[in-house]
C-alpha positions in Angstrom: 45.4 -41.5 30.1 47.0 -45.1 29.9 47.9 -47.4 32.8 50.5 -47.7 34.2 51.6 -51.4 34.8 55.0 -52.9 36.2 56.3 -56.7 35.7 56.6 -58.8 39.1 60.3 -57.8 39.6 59.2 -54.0 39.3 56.9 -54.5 41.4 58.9 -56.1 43.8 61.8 -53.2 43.7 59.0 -50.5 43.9 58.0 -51.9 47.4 60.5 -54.4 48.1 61.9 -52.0 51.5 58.2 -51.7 52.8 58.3 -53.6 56.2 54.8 -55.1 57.5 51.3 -56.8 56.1 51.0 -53.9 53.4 54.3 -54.3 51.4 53.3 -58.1 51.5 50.2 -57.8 50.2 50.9 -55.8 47.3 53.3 -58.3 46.1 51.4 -61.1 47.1 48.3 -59.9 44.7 51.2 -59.0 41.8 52.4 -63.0 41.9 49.3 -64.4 43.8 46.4 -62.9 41.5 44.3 -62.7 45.3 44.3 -60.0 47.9 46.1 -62.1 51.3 44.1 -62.1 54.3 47.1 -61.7 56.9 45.4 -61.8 59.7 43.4 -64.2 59.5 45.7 -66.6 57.0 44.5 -69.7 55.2 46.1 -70.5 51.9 49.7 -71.9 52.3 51.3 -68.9 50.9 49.8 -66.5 53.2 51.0 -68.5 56.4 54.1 -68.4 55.1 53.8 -64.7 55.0 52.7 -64.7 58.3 55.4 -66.7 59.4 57.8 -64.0 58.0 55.8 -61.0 59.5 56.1 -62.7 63.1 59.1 -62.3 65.2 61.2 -65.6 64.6 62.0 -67.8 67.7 66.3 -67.3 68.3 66.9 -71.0 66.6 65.2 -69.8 63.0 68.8 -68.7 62.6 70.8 -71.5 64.0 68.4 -73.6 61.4 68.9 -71.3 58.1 72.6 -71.0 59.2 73.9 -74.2 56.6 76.9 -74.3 59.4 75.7 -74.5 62.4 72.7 -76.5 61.2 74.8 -79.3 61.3 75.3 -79.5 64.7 71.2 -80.0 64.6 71.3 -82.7 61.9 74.6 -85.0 64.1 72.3 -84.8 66.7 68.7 -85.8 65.7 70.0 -88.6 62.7 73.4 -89.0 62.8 76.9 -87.7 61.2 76.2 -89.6 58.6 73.7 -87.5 56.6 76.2 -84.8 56.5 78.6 -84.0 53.5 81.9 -83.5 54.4 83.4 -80.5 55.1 86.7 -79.4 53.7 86.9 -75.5 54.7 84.9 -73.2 57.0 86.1 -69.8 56.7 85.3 -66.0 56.0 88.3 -65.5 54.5 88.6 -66.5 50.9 92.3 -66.2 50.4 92.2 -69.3 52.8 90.9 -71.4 49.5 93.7 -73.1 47.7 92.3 -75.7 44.8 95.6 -77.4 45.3 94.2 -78.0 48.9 91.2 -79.7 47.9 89.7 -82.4 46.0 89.3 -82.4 42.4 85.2 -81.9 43.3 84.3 -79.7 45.4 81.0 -77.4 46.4 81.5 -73.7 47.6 78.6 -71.8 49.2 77.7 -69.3 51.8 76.4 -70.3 55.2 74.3 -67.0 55.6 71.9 -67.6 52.2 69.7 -69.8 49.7 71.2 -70.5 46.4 74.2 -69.1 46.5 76.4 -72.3 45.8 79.4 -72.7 42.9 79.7 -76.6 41.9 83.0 -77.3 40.8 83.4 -80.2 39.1 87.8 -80.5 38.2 90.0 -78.0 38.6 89.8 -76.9 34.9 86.3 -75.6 35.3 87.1 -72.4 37.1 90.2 -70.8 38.3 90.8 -69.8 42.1 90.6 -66.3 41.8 87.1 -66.7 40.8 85.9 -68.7 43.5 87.7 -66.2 46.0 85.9 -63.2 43.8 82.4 -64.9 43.8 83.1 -65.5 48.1 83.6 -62.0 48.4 81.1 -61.2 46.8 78.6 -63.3 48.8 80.4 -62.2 52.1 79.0 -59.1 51.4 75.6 -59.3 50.6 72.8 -60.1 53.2 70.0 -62.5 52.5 66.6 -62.2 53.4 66.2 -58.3 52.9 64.4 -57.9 49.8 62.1 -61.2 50.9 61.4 -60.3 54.5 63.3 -63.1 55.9 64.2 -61.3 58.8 66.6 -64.9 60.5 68.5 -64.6 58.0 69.9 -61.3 59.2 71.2 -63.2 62.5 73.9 -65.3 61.0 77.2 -64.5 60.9 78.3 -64.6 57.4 81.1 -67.7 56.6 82.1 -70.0 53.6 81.7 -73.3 53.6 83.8 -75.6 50.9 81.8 -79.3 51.4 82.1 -82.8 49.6 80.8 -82.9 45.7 77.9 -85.7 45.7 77.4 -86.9 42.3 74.8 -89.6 40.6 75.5 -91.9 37.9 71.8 -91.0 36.3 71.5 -87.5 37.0 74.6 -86.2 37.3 74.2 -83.7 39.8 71.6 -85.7 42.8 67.7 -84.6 42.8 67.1 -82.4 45.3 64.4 -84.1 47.2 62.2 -81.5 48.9 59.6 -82.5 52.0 57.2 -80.7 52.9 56.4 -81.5 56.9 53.4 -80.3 58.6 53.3 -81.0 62.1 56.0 -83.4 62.4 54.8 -85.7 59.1 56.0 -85.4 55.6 52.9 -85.2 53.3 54.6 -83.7 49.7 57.8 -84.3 48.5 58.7 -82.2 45.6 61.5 -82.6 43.0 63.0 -80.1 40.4 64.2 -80.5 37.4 66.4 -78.1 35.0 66.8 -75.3 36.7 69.2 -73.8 34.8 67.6 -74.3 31.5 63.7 -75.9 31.4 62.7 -75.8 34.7 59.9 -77.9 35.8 58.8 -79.0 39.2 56.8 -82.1 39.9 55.2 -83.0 43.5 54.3 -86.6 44.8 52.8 -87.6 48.2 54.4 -89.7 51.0 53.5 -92.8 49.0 54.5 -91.9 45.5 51.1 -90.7 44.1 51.9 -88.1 42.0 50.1 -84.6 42.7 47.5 -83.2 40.2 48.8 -79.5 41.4 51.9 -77.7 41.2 53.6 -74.5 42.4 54.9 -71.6 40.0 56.7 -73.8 37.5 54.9 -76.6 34.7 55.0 -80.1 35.7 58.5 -81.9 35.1 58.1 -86.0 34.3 57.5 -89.0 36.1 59.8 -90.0 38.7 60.1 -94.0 39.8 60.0 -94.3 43.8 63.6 -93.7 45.1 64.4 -97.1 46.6 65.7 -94.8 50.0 62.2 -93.2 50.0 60.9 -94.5 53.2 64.3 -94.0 54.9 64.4 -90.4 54.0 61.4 -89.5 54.8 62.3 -91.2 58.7 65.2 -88.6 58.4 62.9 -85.8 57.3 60.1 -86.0 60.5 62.9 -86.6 62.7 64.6 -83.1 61.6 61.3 -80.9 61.4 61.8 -78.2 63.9 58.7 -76.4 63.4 55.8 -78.1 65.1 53.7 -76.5 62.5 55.4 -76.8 59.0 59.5 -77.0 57.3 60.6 -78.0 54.2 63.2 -80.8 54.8 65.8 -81.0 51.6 67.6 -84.3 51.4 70.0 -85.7 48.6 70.1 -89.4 47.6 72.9 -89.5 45.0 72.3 -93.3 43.6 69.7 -93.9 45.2 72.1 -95.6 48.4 72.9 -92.9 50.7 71.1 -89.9 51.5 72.2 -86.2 52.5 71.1 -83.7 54.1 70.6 -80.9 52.1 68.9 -77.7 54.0 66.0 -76.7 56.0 63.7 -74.0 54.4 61.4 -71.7 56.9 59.7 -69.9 53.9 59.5 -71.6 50.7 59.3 -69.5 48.0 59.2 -66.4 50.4 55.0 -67.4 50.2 54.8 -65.8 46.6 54.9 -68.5 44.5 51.7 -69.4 42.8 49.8 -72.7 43.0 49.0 -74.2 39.6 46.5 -74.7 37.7 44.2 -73.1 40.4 44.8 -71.0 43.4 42.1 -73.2 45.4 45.2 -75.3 45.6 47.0 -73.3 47.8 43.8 -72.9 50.1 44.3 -77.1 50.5 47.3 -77.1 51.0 47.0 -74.5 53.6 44.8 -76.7 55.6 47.4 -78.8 56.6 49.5 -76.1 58.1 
């Protein structure tokens, strides 16, 4: 009698509407390749499993909410980090292109990803923006991933200011990794809608001989804001044990604050080339 064997996103929608340790685990040993110990957590992936099996303190949600964060952000480094903010709304018959500027980002408050660059008002037309809003407005993040503060947001549109760099056209997302109030990685991707590589460097530049889920992406010079984002990034961890603090620095002059992440990879990505890696990393947590 033959096997029966399912691909990671089968797996995933097999068991993705199991609540507690078990559903976790099964998906964690489909990605991971390692049977989790939840209870007793040590890698960095299973903490961050943890974190998601544990009932969330009321700001989680204030912090994923990429509206009201804000109000978070003008109070720990200034107004200045923020983009600026053309249209809050749940309605999307409120957005009118003639309204804004040629450049514009759209995304939804209540998720990860779910953003529309426009870049001139002959790249899309308006009723596919308002379509696409819909569309978000009425899907809830966090289900299939177990990222239960998610669920507390009230669901909005934001339409913010387009940031855009000479070099890279569209700014490196820098991501920091904080653990207990210090950055120690900052991670950078590149291509993600074609080759997508990742590449991770410590708080002085050295790159990282380890990687998670995608190959390595190429060398990076130091961003000449470096040291002033990661001030910004400390000063904005709200997790006394770990948060991933993402910050833009279009031309390397000014930097952004981009959003703060409470589960990276929803802890089943997988630490390359070995999984002792994401035992070390763990220790820091």
């Amino acid at each position: 009698m033959g096997r029966i064997r399912h691909t990671g996103k089968q797996l995933v929608g097999l068991i993705g509407g199991l609540a507690g340790d078990r559903g976790e685990t099964l998906i964690m040993y489909d990605r991971l390749g390692y049977f989790p110990n939840l209870l007793w957590p040590r890698s960095f992936n299973e903490k961050v499993v943890r974190r998601k099996l544990t009932r969330p303190p009321t700001p989680w949600s204030d912090y994923a909410d990429k509206l009201l964060v804000r109000n978070h952000v003008a109070r720990r480094v200034g107004a200045d980090c923020l983009t600026d903010l053309y249209l809050e709304t749940d309605n999307p018959d409120e957005i009118r292109l003639a309204s804004l500027p040629p450049r514009f980002v759209v995304k939804a408050n209540h998720g990860s990803g779910w953003n529309l660059i426009v870049d001139g008002y002959h790249a899309i037309s308006e009723d596919v923006v308002r379509s696409q809003c819909r569309k978000w407005l009425g899907m809830r993040y966090g289900v299939r991933t177990h990222e239960s503060w998610y669920l507390g947001i009230r669901p909005r549109i934001l339409v913010e200011q387009y940031l855009g760099d000479s070099v890279h056209g569209i700014p490196l997302d820098y991501k920091f990794w904080v653990f207990h109030g210090r950055v120690e990685f900052v991670q950078i991707d590149f291509g993600r809608f074609s080759n997508h590589t990742r590449t991770f460097y410590d708080r002085d530049w050295k790159r990282q001989p380890w990687g998670v889920r995608y190959p390595a992406g190429p060398d990076l010079k130091r961003p000449q804001t470096l040291d002033r984002m990661i001030e910004i990034a400390e000063r904005l961890a709200v997790d006394p044990d770990f948060i991933r603090v993402d910050l833009y620095s279009p031309n390397e002059a000014d930097v952004f604050f981009g959003e703060l992440t409470l589960a990276p990879g929803a802890g089943w990505e997988r630490f390359r080339p070995l999984k002792i890696h994401d035992f070390q990393i763990g220790s820091l947590w």
